[in-house]
N, C-alpha and C positions, 0 to 999 in steps of 0.2 A: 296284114292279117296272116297271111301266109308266111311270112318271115318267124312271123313272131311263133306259127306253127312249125314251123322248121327248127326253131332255136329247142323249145319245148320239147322238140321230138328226138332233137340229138342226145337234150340233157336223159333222157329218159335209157335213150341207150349207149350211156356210158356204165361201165363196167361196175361194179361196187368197189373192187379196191382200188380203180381210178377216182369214182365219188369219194372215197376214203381220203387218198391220198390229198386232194383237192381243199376238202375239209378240213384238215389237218393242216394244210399249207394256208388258209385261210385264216384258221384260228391262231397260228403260230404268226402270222402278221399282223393282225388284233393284239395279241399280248406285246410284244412286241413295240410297239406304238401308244402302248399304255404308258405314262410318266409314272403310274405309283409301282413301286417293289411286289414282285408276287413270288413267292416262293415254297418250294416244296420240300417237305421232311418224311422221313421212313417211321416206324414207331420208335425208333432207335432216337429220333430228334436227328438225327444227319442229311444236310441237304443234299435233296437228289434231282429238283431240277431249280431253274430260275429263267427268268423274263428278262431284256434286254438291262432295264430297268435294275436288276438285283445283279446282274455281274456287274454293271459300270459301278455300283456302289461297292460290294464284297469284293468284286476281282474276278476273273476268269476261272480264278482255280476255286472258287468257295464250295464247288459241289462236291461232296463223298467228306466235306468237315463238317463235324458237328456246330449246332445253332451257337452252340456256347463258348466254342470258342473266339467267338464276334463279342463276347459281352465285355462290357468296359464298367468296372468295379463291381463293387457285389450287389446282388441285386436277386431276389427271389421270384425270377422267368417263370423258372420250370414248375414253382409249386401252384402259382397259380395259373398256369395249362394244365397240369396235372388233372382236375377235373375232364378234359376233352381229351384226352387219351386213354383213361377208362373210363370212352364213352358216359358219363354224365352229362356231359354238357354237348352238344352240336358247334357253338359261336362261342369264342372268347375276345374280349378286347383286353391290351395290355400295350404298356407304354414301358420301356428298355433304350437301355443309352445302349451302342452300339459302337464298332472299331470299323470306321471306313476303310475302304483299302489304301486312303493316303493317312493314316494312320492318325486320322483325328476323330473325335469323342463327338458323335451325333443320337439325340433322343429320337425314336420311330414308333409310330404310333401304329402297334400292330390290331388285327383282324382275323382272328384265325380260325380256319373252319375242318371240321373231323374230316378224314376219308376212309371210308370204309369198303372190303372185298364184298364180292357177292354173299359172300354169308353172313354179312354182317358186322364181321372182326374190324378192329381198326387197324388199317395199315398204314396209317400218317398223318399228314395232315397240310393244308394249303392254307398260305397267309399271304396277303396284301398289307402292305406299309407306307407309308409316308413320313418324310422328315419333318418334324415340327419344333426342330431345334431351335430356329429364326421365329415361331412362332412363341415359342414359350419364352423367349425371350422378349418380344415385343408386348405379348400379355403383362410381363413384367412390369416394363417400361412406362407401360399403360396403369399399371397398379401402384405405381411410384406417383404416376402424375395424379391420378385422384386422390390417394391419400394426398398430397401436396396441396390440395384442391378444397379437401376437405379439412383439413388442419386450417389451410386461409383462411376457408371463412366460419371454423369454430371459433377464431385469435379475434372474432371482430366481437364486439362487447356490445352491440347496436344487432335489429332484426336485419335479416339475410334472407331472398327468397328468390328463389325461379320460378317463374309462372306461366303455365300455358295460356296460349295466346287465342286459341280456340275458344275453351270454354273457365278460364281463369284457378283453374286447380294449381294448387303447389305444390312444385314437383319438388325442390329442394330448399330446404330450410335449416338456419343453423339452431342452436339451444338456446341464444338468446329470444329466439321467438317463442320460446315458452312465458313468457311473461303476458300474452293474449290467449294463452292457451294451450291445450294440446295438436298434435298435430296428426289429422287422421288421413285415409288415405285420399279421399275423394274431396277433401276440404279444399272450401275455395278462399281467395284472398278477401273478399267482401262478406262470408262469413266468420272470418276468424275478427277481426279487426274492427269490424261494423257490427257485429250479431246482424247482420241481412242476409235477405234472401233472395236479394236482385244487386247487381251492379249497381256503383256508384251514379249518379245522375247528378245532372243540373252546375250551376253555377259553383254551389257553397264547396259542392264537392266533385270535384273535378277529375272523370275514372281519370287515372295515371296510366293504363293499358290503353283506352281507347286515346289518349292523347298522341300516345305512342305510335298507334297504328296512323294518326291524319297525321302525324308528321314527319313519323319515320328518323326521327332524333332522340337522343336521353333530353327528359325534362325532370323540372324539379317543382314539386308543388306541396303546399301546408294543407293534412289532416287532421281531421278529430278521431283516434282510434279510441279502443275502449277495451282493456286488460280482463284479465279474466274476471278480477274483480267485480267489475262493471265500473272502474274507476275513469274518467275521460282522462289520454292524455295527445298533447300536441305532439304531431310527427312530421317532420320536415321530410317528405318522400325523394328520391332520387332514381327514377328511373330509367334505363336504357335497351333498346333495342338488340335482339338476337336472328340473324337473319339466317334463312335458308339459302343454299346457292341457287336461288331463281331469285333472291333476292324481297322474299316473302317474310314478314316476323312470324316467326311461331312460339317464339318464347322471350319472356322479357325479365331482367335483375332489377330486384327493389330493394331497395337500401332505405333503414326507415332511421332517422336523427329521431330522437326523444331531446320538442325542444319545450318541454312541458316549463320548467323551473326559467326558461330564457322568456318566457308566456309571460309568467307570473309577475320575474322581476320589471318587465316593461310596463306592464300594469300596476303595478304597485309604486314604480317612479313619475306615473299621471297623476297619482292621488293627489298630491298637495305638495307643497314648502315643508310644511311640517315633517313627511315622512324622508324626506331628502334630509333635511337638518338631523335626524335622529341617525339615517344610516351615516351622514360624516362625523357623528359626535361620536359612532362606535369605531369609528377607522384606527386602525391600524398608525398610521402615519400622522404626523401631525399636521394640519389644515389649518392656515393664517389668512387672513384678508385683512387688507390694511384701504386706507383711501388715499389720493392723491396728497395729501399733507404726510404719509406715514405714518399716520395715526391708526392701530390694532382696532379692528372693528368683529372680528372672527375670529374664534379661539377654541378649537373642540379636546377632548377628554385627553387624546394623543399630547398636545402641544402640552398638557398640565404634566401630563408623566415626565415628557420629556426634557421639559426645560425649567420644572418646579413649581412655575407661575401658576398659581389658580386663576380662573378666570376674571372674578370681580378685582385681582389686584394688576392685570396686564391689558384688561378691554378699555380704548381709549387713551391707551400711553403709545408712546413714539416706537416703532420698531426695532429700534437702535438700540434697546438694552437689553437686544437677545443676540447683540453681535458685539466682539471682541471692541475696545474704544477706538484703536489705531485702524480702523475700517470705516468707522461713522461718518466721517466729514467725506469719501471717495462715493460710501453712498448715498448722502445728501443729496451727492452735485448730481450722482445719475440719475435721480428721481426726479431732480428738478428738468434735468433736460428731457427725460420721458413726457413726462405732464406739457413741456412746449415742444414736443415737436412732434407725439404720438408714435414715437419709433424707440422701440426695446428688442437690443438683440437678440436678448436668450429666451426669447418666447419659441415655444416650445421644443427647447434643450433642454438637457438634465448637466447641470454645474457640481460641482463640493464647494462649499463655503465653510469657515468656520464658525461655529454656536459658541452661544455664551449661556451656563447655565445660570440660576438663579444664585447657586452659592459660588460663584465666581469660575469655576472650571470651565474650559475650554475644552472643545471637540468638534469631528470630525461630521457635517452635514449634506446630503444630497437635497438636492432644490429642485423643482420642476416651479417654474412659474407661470401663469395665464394673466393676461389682462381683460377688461369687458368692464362694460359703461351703461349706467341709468343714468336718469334724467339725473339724480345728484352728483350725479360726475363721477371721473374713472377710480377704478377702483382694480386694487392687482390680490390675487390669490397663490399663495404658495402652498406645494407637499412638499414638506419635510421629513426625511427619513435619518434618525441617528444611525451613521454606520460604522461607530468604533467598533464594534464586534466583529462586520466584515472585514474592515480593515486588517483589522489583529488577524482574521481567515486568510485574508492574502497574504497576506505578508509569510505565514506560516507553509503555504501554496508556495510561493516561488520561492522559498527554502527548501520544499518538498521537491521541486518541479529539480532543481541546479540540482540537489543530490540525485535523482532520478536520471538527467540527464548524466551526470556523471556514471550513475550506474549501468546505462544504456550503452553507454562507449567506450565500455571494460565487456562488455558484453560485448561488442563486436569485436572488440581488439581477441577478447576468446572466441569468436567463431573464425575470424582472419588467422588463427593458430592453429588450427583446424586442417585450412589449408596444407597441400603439398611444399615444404619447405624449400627443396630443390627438386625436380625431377630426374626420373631416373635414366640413368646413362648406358645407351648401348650403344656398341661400336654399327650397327648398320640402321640401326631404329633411334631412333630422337622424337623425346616431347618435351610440349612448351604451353604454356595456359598464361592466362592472366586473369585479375578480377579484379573488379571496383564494383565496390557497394554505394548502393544510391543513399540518401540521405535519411531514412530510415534502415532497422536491423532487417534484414533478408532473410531470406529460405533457399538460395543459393550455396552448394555445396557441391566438392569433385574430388577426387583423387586420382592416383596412380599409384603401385604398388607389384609388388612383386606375389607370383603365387606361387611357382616353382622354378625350377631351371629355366623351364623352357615355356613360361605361358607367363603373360604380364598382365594382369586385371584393374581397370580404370572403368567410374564411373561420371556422371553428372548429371545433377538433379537438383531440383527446382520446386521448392515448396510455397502453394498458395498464401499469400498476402505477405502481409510484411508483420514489422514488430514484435514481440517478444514471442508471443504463440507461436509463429513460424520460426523464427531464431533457434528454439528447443527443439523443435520438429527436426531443425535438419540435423544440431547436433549429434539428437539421437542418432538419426538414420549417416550420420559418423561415423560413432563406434559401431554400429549396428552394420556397416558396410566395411569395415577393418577385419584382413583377416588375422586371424591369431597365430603366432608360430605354435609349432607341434599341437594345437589345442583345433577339438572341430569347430566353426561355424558356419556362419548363412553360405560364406562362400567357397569352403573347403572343408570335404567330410572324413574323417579319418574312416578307416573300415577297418573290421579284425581288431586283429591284437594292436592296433594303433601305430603301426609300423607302414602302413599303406593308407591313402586316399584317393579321392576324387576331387578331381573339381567341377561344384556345382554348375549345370548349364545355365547359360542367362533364363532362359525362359521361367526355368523352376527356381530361380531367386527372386522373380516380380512375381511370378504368381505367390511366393512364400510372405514376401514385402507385404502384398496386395493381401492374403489374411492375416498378417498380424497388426496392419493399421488402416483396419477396414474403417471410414468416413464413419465417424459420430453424427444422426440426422439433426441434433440440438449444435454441434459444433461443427459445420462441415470445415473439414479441410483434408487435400490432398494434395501430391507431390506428380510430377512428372518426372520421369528415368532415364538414360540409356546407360545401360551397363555392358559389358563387352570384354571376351577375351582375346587376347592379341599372342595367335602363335610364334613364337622366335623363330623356331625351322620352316614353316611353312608359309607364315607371314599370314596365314587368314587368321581374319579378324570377325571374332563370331559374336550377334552383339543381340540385344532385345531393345526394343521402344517401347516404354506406356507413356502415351499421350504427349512425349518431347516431341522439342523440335527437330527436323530430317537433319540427317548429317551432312554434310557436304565433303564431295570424293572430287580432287585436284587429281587429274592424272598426269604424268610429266611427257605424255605427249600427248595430250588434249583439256580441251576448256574446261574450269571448273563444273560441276553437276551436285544436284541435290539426289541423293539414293532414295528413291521413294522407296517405301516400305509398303505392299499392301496390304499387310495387315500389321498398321501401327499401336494396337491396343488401346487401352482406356489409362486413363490415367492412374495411380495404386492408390485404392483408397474407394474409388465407387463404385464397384458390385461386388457380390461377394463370388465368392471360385472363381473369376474371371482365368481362362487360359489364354499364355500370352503365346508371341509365335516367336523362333530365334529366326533369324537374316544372316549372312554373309557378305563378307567381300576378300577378294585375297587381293595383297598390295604390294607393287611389285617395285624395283629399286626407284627412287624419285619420285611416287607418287606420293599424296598426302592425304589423308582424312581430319575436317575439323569438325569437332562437338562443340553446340554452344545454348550460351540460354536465350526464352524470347527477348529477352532484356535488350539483345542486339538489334531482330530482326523487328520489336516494336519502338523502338529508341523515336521520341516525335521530335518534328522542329519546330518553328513560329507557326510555322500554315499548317499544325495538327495535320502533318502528312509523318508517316511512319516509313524507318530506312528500308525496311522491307526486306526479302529472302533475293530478289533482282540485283537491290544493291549491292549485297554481302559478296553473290559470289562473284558479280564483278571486280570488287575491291581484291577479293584471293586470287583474280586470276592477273590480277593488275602486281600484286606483292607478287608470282611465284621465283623470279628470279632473286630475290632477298632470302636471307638464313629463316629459316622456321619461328624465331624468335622474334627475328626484327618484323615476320609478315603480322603477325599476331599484336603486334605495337605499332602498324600501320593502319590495321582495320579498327584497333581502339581510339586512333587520334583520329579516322576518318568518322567516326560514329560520333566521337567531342563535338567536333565541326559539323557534322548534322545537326546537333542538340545544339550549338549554338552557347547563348548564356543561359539555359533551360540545363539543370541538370536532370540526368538521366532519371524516368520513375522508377525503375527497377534495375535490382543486378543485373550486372554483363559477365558473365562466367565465357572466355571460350579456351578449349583444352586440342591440341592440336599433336598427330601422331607423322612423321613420315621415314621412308624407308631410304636409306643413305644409298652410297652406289657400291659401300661395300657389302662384302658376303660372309667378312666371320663375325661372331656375334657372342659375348660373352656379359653377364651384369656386373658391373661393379658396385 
């Protein structure tokens, strides 16, 4: 007690501008310690102080710069603050992309509150921020997956429901459950489907939720719903389990089958003989039954169209005169040995035989045959289907199919042109690629290419699936990757009077790639990159990734290595503005860099094991004493021999750059 008097009594006689000071050093360790941005502006909008927090983001030096020159594109900040700095407003909120001090594009979610002198005037103003750029992205992510989610099960043509498990309300439901009704907010699944007012009971009707709950499994069970109409129909229910992570249901998916007409037809083939004989007189196909002598006992509507015969002039005759004569006596003998010994091969096979019509023509017939026995003895039933129509289909099909294939393989002999012809020759720099397309057309494409004196630009890239869609894909992204002499493109901008350019940096060519063939959500497809310029005097090699595979860097005095990239991008083609990041490496005499596609690094053998990125660059560090050329035709025939008699599923692209041990360097 007296301590604690003592302490009290010191604090009491401390000074005030010691209390000052103290306070001050206290709240400036508070702010300080705070993670969010807090920062100060004059009425001028020029920051005048900042929190621990706001220099690591702006920099040391952001204070005495105006707010706006942090801003990144255009963006109307300042009209809407404009309220709070003639005083209208106290609090604004406002969200602004912003220029980090490492010079990347981040959104911050500002908070900004007036400051005003003792008389009232504004003299600035203090904001708190935070990044919500990881945020607005994941929102995104998350907005991509339910619509996904909800497209699913709009495509389902059958009712769709999530139901709370608590008290049976439907929380989600697709359109086809408009066909029981509307869907309100509080509606439960035993009143939409039932008109009830209580849960399912009893035996007849078995709740599909409480079964759920005692067993904690999807089950499947048959109801009687009832349509808005008040029409009854059967539903084959499918229900499964949603669990909490305590391992509790709280919601459960019901999938309801409409097997109303599947009801019916079961029912209506107990009725009798009668309705059986009507629906095969209406078949389709023609339906024969013959008896153990061969004698035509069955003849519906089908067999009359088909083969002429009306009924009263073929029931009771031999079945032999609906088959060609030089067949009759082979099938004699088989009927006879059917009948003794109860063994028929082609029970239930589908054969062609040849028919015989009534005015003597010949044609082409499918059979299915059954055998089965009364007490009058065996008796065989045939479906007959004429299929000179399909036939003439096929036949027309694998003329389609050869021209196609022919046109498939002019197709790739035009993407294999595509390719680099020879690669380009430098006295200290040498590259060397090879490709083999897998047994479909690919989406595998590369170059190399000159851009000026002194910069060499090469790509390689890799377009999702295979076959003709992907083929045109990478075409395009061909020419679309060519630069043009004296003409601007993607990858060389003229400026002025057309006498000067640049060359485009990788980054801002995948970001450019990436919106002009943003992913169709009805056609997805995209490509993976790496694009790269190769300095001639300096030897760096400045390059971007979306979503390829890592390069691999051979240095000539040490083991091969994969260049991680940490920020390897997305692939071109799935978000839109995606920003990509450029990488380096500078490569020094004897060292090597190769580019390649997964085609390599997924290449399977017998035991669906894949060669992997372990193998690869064992294999490079195994070639590095071989010419550049020969290592790159060591790692193809070691990848063959992984694959075995398995050809490859996909292209193998790999393009391979290294630095010779001389030092002058000129293109030829």
């Amino acid at each position: 007690m007296n301590k604690t008097n003592s302490i009290r009594s010191s604090d009491f006689n401390m000074r005030p501008e010691e209390e000052l000071q103290e306070l001050s050093l206290r709240y400036e360790a508070i702010l300080a310690a705070v993670p969010d941005i807090i920062m100060e502006v004059d009425a001028n909008k020029v920051y005048t102080w900042a929190n621990q927090s706001g220099l690591v983001f702006f920099g040391e030096d952001v204070l005495g710069k105006e707010a706006s020159f942090y801003f990144e594109g255009e963006q109307n900040t300042y009209e809407r603050v404009h309220p709070l700095f003639e005083g209208d407003e106290n609090v604004i909120y406002v969200e602004s992309w912003q220029r980090r001090k490492d010079g990347k594009k981040r959104l911050l979610a500002w908070w900004c509150r007036i400051l005003k002198d003792e008389n009232g005037n504004v003299k600035g103003a203090i904001s708190t921020a935070r990044d919500i750029t990881d945020q607005q992205e994941t929102e995104e992510q998350i907005r991509l997956q339910n619509q996904l989610f909800e497209n699913t099960i709009e495509s389902l043509t059958h009712p769709f429901y999530v139901i709370d498990a608590n008290d049976y309300r439907i929380i989600i439901a697709n359109t086809a459950t408009a066909i029981f009704g509307t869907i309100s907010k509080d509606v439960t699944c035993y009143a939409l489907t039932h008109n009830r007012k209580q849960p399912c009971r009893g035996t007849k009707h078995i709740c599909p939720l409480e079964e759920v709950k005692k067993t904690k499994k999807p089950v499947t069970l048959e109801h009687t719903h009832y349509d808005k109409d008040g029409n009854a129909r059967y539903i084959e229910l499918h229900a499964y389990p949603i669990f909490d992570n305590k391992g509790n249901i709280v919601q459960m998916i019901e999938s309801g089958l409409d097997i109303t007409e599947r009801k019916q037809m079961e029912e209506e083939l107990r009725e009798s003989k009668k309705r059986f004989r009507s629906v095969v007189r209406s078949a389709y196909d023609a339906i024969i039954s013959v008896d153990s002598y061969g004698k035509i006992t069955f003849w519906n509507r089908a067999a009359e169209s088909i083969f002429g015969y009306a009924v009263y002039e073929i029931v009771g005759k031999s079945v032999s005169m609906i088959m060609p004569e030089r067949f009759r006596e082979k099938h004699q003998k088989g009927l006879n040995r059917v009948v003794s010994t109860g063994k028929l091969k082609i029970i239930g096979k589908t054969i062609e035989v040849v028919g015989l019509k009534k005015d003597g023509r010949e044609f082409p017939v499918e059979l299915s045959l059954a055998k089965w026995g009364t007490r009058e003895g065996i008796f065989f039933t045939g479906i007959l289907r004429d299929i000179t129509e399909r036939k003439r289909i096929e036949a027309e099909i694998q003329k389609a199919n050869k021209r196609m294939k022919s046109d498939l393989e002019a197709a790739a002999e035009v993407q294999k042109s595509l390719l680099p012809k020879e690669c380009l020759e430098i006295q200290e720099v040498r590259f060397a690629y090879t490709f083999k397309p897998c047994e479909e057309l690919g989406g595998d494409i590369f170059n190399v290419f000159k851009l000026d004196e002194k910069h060499v630009g090469l790509y390689i890239l890799d377009v999702s699936g295979h076959g003709v869609p992907a083929a045109l894909l990478s075409v395009t992204l061909s020419h679309v990757m060519s630069p043009l002499p004296d003409q601007s493109s993607l990858l060389k901008q003229q400026i002025g009077n057309f006498s000067k350019y640049r060359l485009v940096p990788p980054a801002e060519v995948a970001k450019h790639l990436n919106n002009q063939f943003l992913m169709d959500p009805d056609k997805p497809q995209y490509f993976t990159l790496v694009y790269g310029i190769l300095n001639l005097e300096t030897h760096e090699f400045r390059y971007v990734s979306a979503g390829h595979s890592s390069l691999i860097y051979l240095s000539h005095d040490s083991d091969a290595a994969i260049l991680y990239n940490p920020n390897p991008g997305l692939p071109i083609g799935f978000i839109k503005e995606t920003n990509y990041e450029e990488s380096s490496v500078y490569l020094k005499p004897g060292d090597r860099l190769y580019l390649y596609s997964d085609g390599v690094t997924d290449a399977t053998n017998s035991n669906e094991e894949q060669f992997e990125e372990r193998r690869l660059i064992g294999v490079l560090d195994q070639s590095y004493g071989l010419l550049l050329k020969d290592s790159i035709s060591y790692l193809l025939k070691c990848v063959e021999e992984w694959c075995g008699d398995a050809r490859p599923e996909d292209d193998i692209s790999v393009l391979a750059i290294e630095i010779a041990e001389k030092t002058t360097s000129h293109i030829s």
